[in-house]
C-alpha positions in Angstrom: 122.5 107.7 147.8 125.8 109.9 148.1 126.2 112.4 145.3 129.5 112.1 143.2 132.7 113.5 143.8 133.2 116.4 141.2 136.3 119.2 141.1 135.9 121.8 143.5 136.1 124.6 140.5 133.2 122.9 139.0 130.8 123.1 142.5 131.3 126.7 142.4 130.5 127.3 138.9 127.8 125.0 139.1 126.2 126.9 142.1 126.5 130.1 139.8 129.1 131.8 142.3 131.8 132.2 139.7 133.3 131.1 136.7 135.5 127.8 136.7 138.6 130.5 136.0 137.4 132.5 138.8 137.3 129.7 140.9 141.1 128.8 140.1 142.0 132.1 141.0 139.9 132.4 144.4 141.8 128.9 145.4 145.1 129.2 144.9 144.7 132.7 146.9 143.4 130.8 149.8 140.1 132.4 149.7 138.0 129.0 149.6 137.5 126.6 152.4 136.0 123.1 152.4 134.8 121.9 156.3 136.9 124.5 157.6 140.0 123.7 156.1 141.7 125.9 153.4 141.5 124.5 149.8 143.9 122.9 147.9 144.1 123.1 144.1 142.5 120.0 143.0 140.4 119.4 146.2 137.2 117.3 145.1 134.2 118.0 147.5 130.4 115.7 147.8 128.0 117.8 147.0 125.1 118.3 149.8 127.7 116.7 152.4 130.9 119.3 152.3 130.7 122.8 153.1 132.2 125.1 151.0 132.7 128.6 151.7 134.5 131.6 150.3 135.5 134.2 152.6 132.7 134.2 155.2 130.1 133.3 152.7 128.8 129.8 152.0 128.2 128.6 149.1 125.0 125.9 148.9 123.3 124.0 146.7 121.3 125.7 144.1 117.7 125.5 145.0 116.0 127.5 142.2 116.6 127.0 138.4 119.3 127.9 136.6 118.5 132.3 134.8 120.1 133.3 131.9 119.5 137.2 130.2 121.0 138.6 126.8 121.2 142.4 127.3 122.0 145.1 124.4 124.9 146.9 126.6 125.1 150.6 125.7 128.5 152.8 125.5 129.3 153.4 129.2 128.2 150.7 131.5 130.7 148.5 132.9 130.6 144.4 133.3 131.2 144.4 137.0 128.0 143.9 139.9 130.3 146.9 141.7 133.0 149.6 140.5 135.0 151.8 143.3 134.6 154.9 140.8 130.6 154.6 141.1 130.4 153.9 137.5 126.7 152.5 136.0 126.9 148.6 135.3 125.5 146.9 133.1 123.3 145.4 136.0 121.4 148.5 136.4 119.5 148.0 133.6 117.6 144.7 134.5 114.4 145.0 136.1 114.3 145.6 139.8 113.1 141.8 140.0 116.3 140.1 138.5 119.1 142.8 140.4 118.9 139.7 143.9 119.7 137.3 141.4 123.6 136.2 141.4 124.6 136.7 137.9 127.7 136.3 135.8 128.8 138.0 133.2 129.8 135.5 130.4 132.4 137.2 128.1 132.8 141.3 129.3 132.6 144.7 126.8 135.0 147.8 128.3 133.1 150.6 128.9 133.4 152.0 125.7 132.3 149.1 123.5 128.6 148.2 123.0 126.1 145.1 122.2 125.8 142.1 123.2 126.6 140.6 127.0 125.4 137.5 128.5 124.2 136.9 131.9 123.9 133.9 133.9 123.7 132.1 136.8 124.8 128.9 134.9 128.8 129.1 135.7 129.0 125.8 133.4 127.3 127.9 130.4 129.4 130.9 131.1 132.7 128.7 130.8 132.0 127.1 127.7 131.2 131.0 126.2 134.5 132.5 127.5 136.9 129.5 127.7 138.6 129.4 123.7 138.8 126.0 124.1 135.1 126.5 123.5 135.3 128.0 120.0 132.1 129.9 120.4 132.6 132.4 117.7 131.7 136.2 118.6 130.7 138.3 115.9 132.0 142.2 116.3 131.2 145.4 114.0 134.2 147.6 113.9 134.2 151.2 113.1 137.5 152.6 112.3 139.0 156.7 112.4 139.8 156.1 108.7 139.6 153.6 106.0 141.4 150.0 105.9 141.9 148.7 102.9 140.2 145.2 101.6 143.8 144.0 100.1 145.3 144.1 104.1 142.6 142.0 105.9 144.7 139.0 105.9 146.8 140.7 108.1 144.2 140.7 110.7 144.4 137.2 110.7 147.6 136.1 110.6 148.1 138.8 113.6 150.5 141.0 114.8 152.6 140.5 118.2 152.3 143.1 120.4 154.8 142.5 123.7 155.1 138.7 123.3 151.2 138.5 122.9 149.8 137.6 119.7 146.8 139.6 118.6 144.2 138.6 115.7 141.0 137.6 114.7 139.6 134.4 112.9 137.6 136.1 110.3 137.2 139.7 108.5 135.3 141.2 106.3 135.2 145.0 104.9 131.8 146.2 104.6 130.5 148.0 101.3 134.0 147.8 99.4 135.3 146.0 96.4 138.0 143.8 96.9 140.8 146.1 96.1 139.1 149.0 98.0 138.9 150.3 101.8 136.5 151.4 104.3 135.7 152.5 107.9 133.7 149.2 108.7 134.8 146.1 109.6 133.0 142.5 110.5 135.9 140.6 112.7 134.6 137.5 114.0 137.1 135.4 116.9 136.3 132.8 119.4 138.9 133.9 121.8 139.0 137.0 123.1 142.2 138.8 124.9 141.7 142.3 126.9 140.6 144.9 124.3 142.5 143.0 121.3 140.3 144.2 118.9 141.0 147.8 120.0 144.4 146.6 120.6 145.3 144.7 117.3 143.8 147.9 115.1 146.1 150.1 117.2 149.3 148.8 116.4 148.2 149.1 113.1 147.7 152.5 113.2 143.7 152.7 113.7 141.8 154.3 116.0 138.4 152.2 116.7 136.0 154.6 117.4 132.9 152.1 117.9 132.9 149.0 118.2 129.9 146.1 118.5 129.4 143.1 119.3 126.3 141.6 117.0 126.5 137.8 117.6 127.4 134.7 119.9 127.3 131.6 118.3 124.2 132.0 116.1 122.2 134.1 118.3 121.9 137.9 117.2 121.2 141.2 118.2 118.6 141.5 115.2 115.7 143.3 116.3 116.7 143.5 119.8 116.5 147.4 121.1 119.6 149.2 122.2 119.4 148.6 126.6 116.6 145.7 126.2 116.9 142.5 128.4 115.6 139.2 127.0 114.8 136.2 128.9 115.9 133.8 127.0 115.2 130.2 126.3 116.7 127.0 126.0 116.8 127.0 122.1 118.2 130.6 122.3 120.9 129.3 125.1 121.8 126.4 122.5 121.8 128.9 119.5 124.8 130.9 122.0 126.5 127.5 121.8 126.5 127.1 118.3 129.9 126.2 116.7 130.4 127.7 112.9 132.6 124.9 110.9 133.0 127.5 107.9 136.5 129.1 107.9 138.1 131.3 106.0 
């Protein structure tokens, strides 16, 4: 029996190549061909009958099962497999075993931001973590140059606009303070998740953040889990990632 038609974006995340935003992007530059014919946006292909390549590379069906790691990033490692300034990635810490495997980073951390980072080879799974539509909520422990104080933390919802872009976070919470005083640490959690908003949004505010951490996807945490440990993780764990948190502020 013929398999079913699916979007052409959805093949490639399926086959852990890229994400399904990725694959938008590698289309409409021309970069994917199915049967030797450049893609269209919107091209459907038969999986096991088309042939889909990007560049020179094909791209075939999966033949072994689906891998996906939690790793406690350290300050300094990027989220790329390569960088043209020969930085360290965050791939240089799994074992020598796991380094073949084609893995996608579901939801980066800049070099200078630390915790947690998940990696797969299920492009679905990485989707539904990065896309907002999602509403995965990431949990991030901000440390601040100096003190903000409890009375302005609804500011960080409601947001500030910075160049026509709107920057904020769903949820904060000042850590060790009284509601009418300040401190250095902040809990923001946000199920989006622009280029360096958080660093961004605190900036334009006139805050410096000099560390910041992510703790939590969905209900999964970095409790217990060593700074530069990889974890294996398991199907419950990979549904605890996709838990969605009805409380709101």
């Amino acid at each position: 029996m013929m398999s079913p038609e699916i979007r052409l974006q959805k093949y490639l995340a399926e086959q852990g190549y890229c994400s399904r935003r990725e694959a938008d992007a590698l289309v409409l530059e021309g970069r994917v061909r199915v049967n030797g014919h450049v893609a269209e946006p919107g091209r459907r292909v038969t999986p096991g009958e088309d042939t889909v390549k990007v560049g020179n590379r094909i791209v075939r069906l999966k033949a072994v099962e689906d891998l996906t790691l939690a790793v406690n990033k350290p300050t300094g490692l990027i989220c790329s497999h390569r960088d043209p300034h020969n930085s360290n990635t965050v791939y240089d810490l799994l074992p020598k075993t796991l380094r073949k495997r084609r893995l996608l980073c579901a939801g980066r951390l800049d070099k200078d931001s630390e915790g947690l980072v998940i990696l797969t080879s299920d492009g679905n799974l990485a989707n539904r973590l990065m896309h907002p539509s999602g509403l995965i909520v990431k949990q991030y422990r901000v440390t601040l140059d100096h003190p903000f104080p409890a009375g302005k933390v609804g500011l960080l919802r409601r947001g500030v606009t910075v160049d026509g872009e709107l920057l904020k976070v769903e949820q904060a919470r000042i850590i060790g303070s009284t509601e009418m005083s300040s401190s250095t640490r902040i809990d923001v959690r946000m199920h989006h998740g622009k280029k360096r908003e958080i660093r961004r949004l605190f900036n334009t505010l006139g805050y410096t953040v000099k560390r910041l951490r992510r703790q939590q996807i969905g209900s999964f945490s970095l409790r217990g889990f060593p700074l530069r440990g990889v974890k294996v993780l398991t199907m419950k764990e990979i549904n605890q990632l996709l838990h969605i948190d009805q409380k709101s502020d």
